[in-house]
C-alpha positions as CSV (number, residue, x, y, z in Angstrom):
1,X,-81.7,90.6,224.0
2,X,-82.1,92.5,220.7
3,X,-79.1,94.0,220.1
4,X,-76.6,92.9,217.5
5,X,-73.6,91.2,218.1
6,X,-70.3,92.4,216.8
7,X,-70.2,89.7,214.2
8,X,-72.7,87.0,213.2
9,X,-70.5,84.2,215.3
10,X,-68.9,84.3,218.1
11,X,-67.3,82.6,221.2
12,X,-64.9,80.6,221.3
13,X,-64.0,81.7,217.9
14,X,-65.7,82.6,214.8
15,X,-65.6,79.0,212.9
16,X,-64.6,78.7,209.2
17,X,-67.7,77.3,207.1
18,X,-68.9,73.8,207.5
19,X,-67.8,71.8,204.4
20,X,-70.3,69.0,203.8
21,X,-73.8,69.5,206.5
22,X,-76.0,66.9,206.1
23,X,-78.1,67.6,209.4
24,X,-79.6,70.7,210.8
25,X,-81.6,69.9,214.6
26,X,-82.7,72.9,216.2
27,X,-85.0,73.5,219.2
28,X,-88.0,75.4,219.2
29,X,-88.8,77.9,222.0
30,X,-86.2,80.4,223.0
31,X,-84.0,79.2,219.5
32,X,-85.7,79.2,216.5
33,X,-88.6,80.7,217.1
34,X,-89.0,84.6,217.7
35,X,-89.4,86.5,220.7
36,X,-93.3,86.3,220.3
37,X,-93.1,82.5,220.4
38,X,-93.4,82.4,216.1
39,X,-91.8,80.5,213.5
40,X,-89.8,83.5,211.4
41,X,-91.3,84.0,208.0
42,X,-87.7,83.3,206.5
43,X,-87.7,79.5,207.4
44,X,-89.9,78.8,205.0
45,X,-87.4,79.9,201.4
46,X,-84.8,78.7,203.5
47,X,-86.7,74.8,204.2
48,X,-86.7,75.1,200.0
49,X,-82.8,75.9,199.7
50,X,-81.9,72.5,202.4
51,X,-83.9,70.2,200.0
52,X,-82.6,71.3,197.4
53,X,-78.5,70.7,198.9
54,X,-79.6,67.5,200.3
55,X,-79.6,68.6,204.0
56,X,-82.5,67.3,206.5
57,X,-84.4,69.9,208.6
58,X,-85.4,69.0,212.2
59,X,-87.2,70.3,215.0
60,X,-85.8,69.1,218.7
61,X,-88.4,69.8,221.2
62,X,-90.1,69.1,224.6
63,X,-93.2,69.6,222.6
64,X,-95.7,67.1,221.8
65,X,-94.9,65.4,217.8
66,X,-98.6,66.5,217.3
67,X,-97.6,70.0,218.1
68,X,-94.8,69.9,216.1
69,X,-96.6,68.3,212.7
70,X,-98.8,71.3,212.9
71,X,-96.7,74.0,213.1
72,X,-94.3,72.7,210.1
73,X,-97.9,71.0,207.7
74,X,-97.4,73.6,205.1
75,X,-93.6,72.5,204.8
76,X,-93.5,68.9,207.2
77,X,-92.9,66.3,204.3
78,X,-89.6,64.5,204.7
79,X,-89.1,66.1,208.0
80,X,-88.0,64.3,211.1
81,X,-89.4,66.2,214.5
82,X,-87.6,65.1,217.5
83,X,-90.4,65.4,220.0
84,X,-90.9,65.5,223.5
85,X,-87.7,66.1,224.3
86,X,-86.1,63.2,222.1
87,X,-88.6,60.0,223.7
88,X,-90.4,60.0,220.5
89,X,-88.9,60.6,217.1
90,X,-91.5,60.4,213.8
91,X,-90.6,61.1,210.3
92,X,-93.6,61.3,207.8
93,X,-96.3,60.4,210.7
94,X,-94.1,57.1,210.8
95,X,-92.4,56.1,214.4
96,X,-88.2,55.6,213.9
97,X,-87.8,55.7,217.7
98,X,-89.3,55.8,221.4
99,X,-88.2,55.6,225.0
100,X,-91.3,54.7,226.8
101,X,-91.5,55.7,230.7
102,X,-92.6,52.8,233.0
103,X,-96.6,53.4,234.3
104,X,-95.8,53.3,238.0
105,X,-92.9,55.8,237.2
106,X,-95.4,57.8,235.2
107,X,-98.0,57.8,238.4
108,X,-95.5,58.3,241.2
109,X,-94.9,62.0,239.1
110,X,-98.4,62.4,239.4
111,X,-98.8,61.5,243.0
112,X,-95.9,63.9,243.8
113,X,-97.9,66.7,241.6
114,X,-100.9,66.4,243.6
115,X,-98.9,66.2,247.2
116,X,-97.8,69.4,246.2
117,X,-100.8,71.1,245.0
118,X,-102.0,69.6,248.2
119,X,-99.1,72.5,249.8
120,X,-100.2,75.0,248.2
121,X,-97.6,75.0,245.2
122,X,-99.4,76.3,241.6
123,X,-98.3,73.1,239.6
124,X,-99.9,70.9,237.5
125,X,-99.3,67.7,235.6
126,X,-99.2,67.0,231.7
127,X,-99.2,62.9,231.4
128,X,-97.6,62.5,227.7
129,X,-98.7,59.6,225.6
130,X,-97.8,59.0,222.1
131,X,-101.8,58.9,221.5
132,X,-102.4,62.2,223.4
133,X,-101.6,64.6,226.5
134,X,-103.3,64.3,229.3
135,X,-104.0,66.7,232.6
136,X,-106.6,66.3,235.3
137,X,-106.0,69.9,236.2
138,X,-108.9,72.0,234.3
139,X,-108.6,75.2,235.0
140,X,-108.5,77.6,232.0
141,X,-105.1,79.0,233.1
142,X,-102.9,75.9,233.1
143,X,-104.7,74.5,229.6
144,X,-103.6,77.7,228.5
145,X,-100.0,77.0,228.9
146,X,-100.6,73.2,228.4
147,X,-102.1,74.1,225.2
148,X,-99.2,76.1,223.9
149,X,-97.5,72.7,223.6
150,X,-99.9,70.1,223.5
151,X,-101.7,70.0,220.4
152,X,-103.8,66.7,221.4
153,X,-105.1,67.5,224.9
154,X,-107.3,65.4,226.8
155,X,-108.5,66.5,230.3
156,X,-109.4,63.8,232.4
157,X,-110.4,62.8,235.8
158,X,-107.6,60.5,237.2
159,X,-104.3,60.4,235.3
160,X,-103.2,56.9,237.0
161,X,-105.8,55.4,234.8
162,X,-104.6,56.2,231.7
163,X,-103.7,53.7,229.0
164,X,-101.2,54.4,226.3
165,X,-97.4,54.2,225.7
166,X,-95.9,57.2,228.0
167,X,-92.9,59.3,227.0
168,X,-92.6,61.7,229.8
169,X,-94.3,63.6,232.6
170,X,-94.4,67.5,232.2
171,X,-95.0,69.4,235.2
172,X,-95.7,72.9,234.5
173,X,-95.0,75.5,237.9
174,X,-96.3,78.6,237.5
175,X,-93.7,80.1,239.7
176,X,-90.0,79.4,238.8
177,X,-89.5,75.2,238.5
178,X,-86.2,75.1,239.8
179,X,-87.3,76.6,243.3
180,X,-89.9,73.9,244.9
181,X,-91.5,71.3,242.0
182,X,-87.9,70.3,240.8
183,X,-86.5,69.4,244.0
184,X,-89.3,67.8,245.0
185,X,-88.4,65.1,242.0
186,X,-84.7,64.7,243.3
187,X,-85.3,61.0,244.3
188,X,-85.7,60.1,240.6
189,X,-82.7,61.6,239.7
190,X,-81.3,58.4,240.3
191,X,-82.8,56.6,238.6
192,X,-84.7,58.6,235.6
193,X,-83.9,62.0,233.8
194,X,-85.3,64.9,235.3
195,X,-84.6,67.7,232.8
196,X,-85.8,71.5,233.7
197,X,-86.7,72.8,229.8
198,X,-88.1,75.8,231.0
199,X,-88.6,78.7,233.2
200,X,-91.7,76.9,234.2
201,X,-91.3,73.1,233.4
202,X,-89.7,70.4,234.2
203,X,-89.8,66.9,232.8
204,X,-89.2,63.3,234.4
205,X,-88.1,60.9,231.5
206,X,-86.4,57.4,231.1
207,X,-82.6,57.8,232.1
208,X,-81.8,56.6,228.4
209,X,-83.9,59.3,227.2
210,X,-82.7,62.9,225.9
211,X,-82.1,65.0,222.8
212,X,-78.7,63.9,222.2
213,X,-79.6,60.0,222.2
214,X,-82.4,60.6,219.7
215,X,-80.2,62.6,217.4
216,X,-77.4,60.0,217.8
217,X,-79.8,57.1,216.7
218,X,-80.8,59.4,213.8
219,X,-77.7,60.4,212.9
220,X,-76.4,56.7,212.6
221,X,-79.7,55.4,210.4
222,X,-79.3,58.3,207.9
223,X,-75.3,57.8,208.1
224,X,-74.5,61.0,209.2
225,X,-71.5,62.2,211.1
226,X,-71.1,65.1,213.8
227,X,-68.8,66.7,211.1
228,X,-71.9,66.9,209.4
229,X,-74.6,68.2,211.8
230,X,-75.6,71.3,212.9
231,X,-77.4,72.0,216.2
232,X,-78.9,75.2,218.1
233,X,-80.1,75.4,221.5
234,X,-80.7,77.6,224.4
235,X,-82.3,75.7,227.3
236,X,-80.5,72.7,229.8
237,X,-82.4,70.4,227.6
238,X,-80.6,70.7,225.1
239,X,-77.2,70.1,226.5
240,X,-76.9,66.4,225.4
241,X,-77.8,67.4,221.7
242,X,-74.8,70.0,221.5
243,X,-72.6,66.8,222.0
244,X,-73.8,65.1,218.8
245,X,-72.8,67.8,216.1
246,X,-69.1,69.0,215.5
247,X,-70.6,72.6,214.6
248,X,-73.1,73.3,217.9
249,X,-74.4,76.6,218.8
250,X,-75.4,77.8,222.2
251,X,-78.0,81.0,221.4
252,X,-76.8,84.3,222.4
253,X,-79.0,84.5,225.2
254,X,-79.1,80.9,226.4
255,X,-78.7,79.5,229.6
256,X,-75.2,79.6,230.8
257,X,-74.7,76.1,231.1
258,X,-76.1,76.1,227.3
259,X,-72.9,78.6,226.5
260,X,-70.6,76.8,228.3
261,X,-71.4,73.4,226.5
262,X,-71.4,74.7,222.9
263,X,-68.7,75.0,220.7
264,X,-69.9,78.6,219.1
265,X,-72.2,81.2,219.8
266,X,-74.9,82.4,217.3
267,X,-77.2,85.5,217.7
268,X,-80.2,85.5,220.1
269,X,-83.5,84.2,218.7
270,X,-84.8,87.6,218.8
271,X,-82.2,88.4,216.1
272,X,-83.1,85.6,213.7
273,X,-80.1,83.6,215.3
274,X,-81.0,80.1,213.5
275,X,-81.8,81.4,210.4
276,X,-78.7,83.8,209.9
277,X,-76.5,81.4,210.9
278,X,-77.3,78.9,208.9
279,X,-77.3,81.1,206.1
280,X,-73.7,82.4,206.4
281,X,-72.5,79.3,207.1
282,X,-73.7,77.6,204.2
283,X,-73.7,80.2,201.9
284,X,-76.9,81.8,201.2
285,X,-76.7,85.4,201.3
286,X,-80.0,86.0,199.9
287,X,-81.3,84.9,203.3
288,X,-78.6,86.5,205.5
């Protein structure tokens, strides 16, 4: 989507401007970054404006903390990255929270990954430590893909014989996820979260373990209310996160589940929709 919308905000209503943000959290692919998977140039003056009223920046993301340090070094100090998908939550390379996934949990993912590779189904298995990633698929087109998330990537022979402190299990499908891999992790839905973050992955986590619980534990260290947080998001991971902030945004193009959750509507990615909203909102028209 790269049209404009009528005005910057919309759906339900066009909200009157936040009074007191403390808290910005925003997800990565398909919400702040552009439609070529980049960070826009404008975050970078607009990082400098935050600091400077006191409001914390911070990436929400299914991708690895690693991943995440790297794409924000030039501007990262200070910054807390919600990473993989809210199980591990680091603030100046120091831990402030983790929800650790059981090993047997973590190999019955991976023995359900290779029963249906054994079927013919194009998946593979990302095993995600909070010392590395790990696949034992080594084919140059899903380390492509694993890549593109996984800054620390170790291939590996057997992934039931790895030892580290899990987070999740990412199984990437190169075929549409919802049709065959996630159904074929419906008896953990019982028991653990099994979130679909993607077109193409899907991610089997602690039950206790999302977005939204990650944010909530931040937002009462740092003493800050939903009042004063801001959230964007666009994928059915994010759902739990739109809870936590009295002003959440839903992207223009965002799941529908993702629209119906939030409270407002801001442009599409591929129209800056992070950036332009938070610079309306909080008064910055010289990044608007």
């Amino acid at each position: 989507m790269t049209s404009t919308p009528p005005s910057l905000l919309t759906a339900p209503e066009r909200p009157a401007e936040p009074e007191d943000i403390r808290l910005v959290v925003t997800d990565m692919d398909g919400t702040l970054l552009d439609g070529t998977g980049g960070i826009p140039e404008g975050l970078w003056p607009l990082l400098d404006r935050l600091r400077e009223r006191g409001v914390l920046f911070s990436p929400a993301s299914g991708r690895q903390y690693a991943t995440l340090a790297r794409q924000f070094a030039e501007a990262g100090d200070g910054m807390v990255f919600v990473a993989e998908n809210g199980t591990y939550v680091v603030r100046d390379g120091v831990e402030l929270s983790s929800d650790t996934l059981d090993a047997a949990v973590a190999a019955q993912v991976v023995e359900t990954t290779r029963r249906l590779t054994a079927r013919g189904s194009d998946v593979g298995a990302v095993l995600c430590g909070k010392k590395s990633a790990y696949v034992e698929r080594s084919d140059e087109a899903f380390l492509a893909e694993a890549r593109r998330y996984y800054a620390l990537l170790r291939p590996i022979e057997d992934l039931t014989a790895v030892e580290d402190d899990f987070l999740k299990v990412a199984l990437y499908d190169f075929g549409p996820v919802e049709r065959s891999t996630a159904p074929a992790l419906e008896p953990l839905i019982s028991t653990h979260q099994v979130v679909v973050s993607g077109e193409h992955w899907v991610d089997v986590m602690n039950a206790t373990a999302n977005k939204g619980a990650a944010v909530r534990r931040l937002q009462q260290e740092l003493g800050i209310t939903p009042a004063q947080t801001m959230v964007f998001g666009d994928y059915l991971n994010d759902l739990e996160m739109l809870d936590t902030a009295e002003w959440s945004f839903a992207m223009a193009n965002a799941h529908p589940d993702v629209l119906r959750r939030a409270r407002h509507t801001a442009p599409a990615n591929t129209d800056n929709g992070v950036l332009r909203t938070i610079a309306r909102l909080l008064r910055l028209p010289e990044l608007s």
